[in-house]
Each structure stands twice: as C-alpha cells, then as structure tokens.
N, C-alpha and C positions, 0 to 999 in steps of 0.2 A: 302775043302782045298783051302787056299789063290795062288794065282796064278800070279806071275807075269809079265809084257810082257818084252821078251827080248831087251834091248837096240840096238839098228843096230849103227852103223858104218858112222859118221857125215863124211860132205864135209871138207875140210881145212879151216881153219875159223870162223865153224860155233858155234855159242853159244852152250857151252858144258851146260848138264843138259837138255838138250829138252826133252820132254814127247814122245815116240814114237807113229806113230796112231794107234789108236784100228787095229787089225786083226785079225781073226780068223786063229787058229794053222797050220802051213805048210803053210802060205799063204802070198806071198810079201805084205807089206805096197804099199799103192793105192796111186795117187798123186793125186789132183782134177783137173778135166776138165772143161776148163772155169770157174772156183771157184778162180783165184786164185790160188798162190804158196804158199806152206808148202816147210817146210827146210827139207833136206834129213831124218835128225831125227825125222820126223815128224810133230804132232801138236805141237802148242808153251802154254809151261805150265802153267795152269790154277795158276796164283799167290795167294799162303794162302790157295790152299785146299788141303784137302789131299789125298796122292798118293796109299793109302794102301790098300783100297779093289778097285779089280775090275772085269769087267764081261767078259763074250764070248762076242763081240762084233753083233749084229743084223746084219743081210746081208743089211737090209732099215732101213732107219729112214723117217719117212713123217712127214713132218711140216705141219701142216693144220688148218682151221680159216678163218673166214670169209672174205672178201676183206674188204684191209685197216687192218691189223690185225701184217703186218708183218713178213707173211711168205719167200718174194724172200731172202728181206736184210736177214732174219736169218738164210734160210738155204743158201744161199749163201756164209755166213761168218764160218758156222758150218761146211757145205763140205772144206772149207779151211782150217779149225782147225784141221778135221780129216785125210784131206789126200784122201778122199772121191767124186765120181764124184757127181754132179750136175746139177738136171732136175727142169725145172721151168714150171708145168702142162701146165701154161696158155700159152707158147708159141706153145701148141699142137691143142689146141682149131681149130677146122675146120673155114673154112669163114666164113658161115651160122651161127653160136654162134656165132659169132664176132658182127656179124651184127645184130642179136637181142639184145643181151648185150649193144651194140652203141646204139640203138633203145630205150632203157630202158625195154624191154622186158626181164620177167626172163625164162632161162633155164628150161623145165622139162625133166623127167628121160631118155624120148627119145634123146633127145638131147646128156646128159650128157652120156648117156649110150658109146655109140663110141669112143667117146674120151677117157672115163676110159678104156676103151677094149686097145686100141694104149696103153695108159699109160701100164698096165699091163704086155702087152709082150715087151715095153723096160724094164721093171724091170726083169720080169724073164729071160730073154737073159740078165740082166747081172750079176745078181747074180749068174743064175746057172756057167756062167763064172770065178767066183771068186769076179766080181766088188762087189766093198761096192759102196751102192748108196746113197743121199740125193734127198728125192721129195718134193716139192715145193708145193702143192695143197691143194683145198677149203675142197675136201671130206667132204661134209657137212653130210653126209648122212652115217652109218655102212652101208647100201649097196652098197654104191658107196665104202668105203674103202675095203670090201669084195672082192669088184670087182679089185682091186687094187692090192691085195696081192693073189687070188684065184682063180680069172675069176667069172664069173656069168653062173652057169648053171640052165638054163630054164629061161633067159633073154630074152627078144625078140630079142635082136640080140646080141651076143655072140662076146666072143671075139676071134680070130683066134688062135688056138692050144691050149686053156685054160685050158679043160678038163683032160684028161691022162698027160700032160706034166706038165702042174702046181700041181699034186697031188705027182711028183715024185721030184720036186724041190720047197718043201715049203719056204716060205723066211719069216725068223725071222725077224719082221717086230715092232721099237717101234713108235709112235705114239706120237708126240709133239701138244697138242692143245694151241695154242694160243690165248688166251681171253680176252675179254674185254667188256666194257657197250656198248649201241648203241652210248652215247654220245660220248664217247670218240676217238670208233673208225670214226663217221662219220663229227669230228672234222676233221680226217687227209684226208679222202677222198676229204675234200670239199677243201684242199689244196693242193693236189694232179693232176699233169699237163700230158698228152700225155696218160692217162691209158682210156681204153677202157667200164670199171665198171663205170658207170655214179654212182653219192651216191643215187639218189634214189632207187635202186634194194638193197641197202644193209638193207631194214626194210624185203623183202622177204627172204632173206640169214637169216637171225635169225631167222625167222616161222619157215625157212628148216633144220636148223643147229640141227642133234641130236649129242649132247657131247659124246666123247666116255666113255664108263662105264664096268666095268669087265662084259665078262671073256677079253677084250682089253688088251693088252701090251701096257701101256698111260701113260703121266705125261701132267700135265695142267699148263699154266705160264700164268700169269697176262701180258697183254700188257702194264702195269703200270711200270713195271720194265724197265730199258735204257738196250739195245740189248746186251752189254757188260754182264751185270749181267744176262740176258738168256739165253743168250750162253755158261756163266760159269755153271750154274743149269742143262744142260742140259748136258752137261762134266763129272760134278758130280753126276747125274744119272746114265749116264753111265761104272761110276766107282762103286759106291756104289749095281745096281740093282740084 
C-alpha cells in the first residue's frame, strides 16, 4: 500500500508546496549539518516529477566513486535536499594516508581498513540515534562498504564496538555509485587545485574499484549527467524504490 509523508507545518513565508524530507515513521524531519539549509518544510521539490510513489526512507545513503567522480559536491547538495547530516570520508583519513596519497602512493587495505572502522561507528551512533545520514566516500571495494555498514569481523583490525552492537542496529543503507570513463573523470582531476589525490593514483582506483552488484541496495549515475539531473535521479529513487 501507497504511503504517503505527512506535510509538517512551514515557517511564515515559506514557499507553500515544499516536498517534506524523507523520515522514517515517529521520527522528526533531520536538518543537514554543515550541508547547508533546507526550509522548515523540508527538501525543495524535485520540479516535473512525480510525487506518488514513495519509500521508507534508508537510515544512509553513501555516495561513492572514484576520486574526481563527484562525490562531496553531490552528497553535499543531496544531504541539503533531504534535510540530512553530512560526512565527507576524506576529511577522516588519518595523516599517514594523507601523506602517501600526497606522495602518489596508493592506499592498501591496511591503511584503508582504520579509517573505514572510525567511518562505521559515526554512522552507527547516528543512525541508531535516529540521524538520517549522507556519506561521502571512495568505498572502492564491497569489503570496505561491508565495513561501512556492519564492521568487519576477523579484520585484522576491527572496528571498536562493531560486533554485538552493529548486529543489533542494522542501517538501511542505499548506495549511489557514481561513474564515469578514466578519460573523463581524469579531465576534472587534472583541473582540480588544493585536493590532496594527485590524478595519477586515479588509474589504481579503477583496478581497485569493484561496482556494486546485487544482493547491494545500489543505483549507478553516469558522471555525464550536470549534478542538478543527479541529484534529481536520486530523489526519484528514492520515491519510486
């Protein structure tokens, strides 16, 4: 049966007709942190699509994609649409990664491994919270997204409380790949000023890159489309899945 989300209660002045944000049932509409302002009604409506089927809304959404792919600007602008906080992995990255990435040295799983651990328990501290979140990340790898959404057990180094506590707050989690050719995306890199991904690591990011593929909760966008029209696809997923 079709479902649909209650309207809330706009500030004075505000454009009547606003779409309200996705939420899960008994649960306040989220505002985004550091994303950006959403109007008290919400996100602001997807113009020309339609409004008639829509879903439970996922606890995460993770944008993920190679570097240079457009992951911050879209989930950035997406956590603003929804009303949704807003994590952008690579500001978590330890020094050590920093400095091999500066280096042109690529990341292996040891590396990556930590850092997805940290990512993991801010998602599950805020989902099981109530927060709706947007993650921002390469997750090249279903093990690294694994790790993201479930902990990794029998990891060589695990993530702190993964185990019993992430089994008891699973997080509906959908999964945006954003894609593109090598040429295209390492057009925008080589235009790209103050980012720490030198473009040559990004031919090892595609050796490393496995696509997600069922039993995944995924939708795949062409990095061909202008970020406007991706972020509407991704709205409309979310309505229609």
């Amino acid at each position: 049966m079709r479902k649909a989300w209650k309207r809330g209660a706009g500030k004075p002045g505000e454009r009547r007709g606003a779409q309200p944000s996705l939420a899960l049932p008994g649960r306040e509409r989220l505002r985004p942190s550091g994303a950006g302002k959403a109007g008290a009604g919400g996100a602001r409506k997807a113009t020309g699509r339609s409004q008639a089927r829509v879903m439970a809304a996922p606890g995460a959404l993770l944008v993920m994609g190679v570097s240079g792919s457009g992951k911050s600007t879209v989930g950035t602008l997406l956590a603003s649409e929804l009303g949704w906080k807003f994590y952008d992995a690579d500001d978590y990255h330890p020094e050590e990664n920093r400095k091999k990435m500066g280096k042109g040295i690529p990341l292996n799983d040891q590396d990556r491994i930590p850092w997805l651990c940290n990512l993991h328990d801010i998602l599950l501290r805020d989902v099981a919270s109530g927060q709706h979140v947007v993650l921002a990340c390469s997750a090249l790898k279903k093990m690294y997204r694994d790790i993201l959404t479930q902990g990794k057990d029998g990891a060589a180094l695990k993530c702190e409380e993964s185990g019993k506590e992430a089994k008891r707050a699973e997080m509906q989690l959908l999964v945006v790949h954003l894609s593109g050719s090598f040429e295209v995306i390492s057009g925008r890199l080589l235009k790209r000023k103050g980012h720490f991904m030198p473009p040559e690591l990004l031919q090892s990011q595609f050796e490393t890159l496995e696509a997600p593929a069922a039993p995944e909760n995924f939708i795949q966008i062409s990095v061909d489309k202008n970020v406007s029209e991706i972020i509407a696809t991704i709205m409309e997923t979310l309505k229609m899945k």
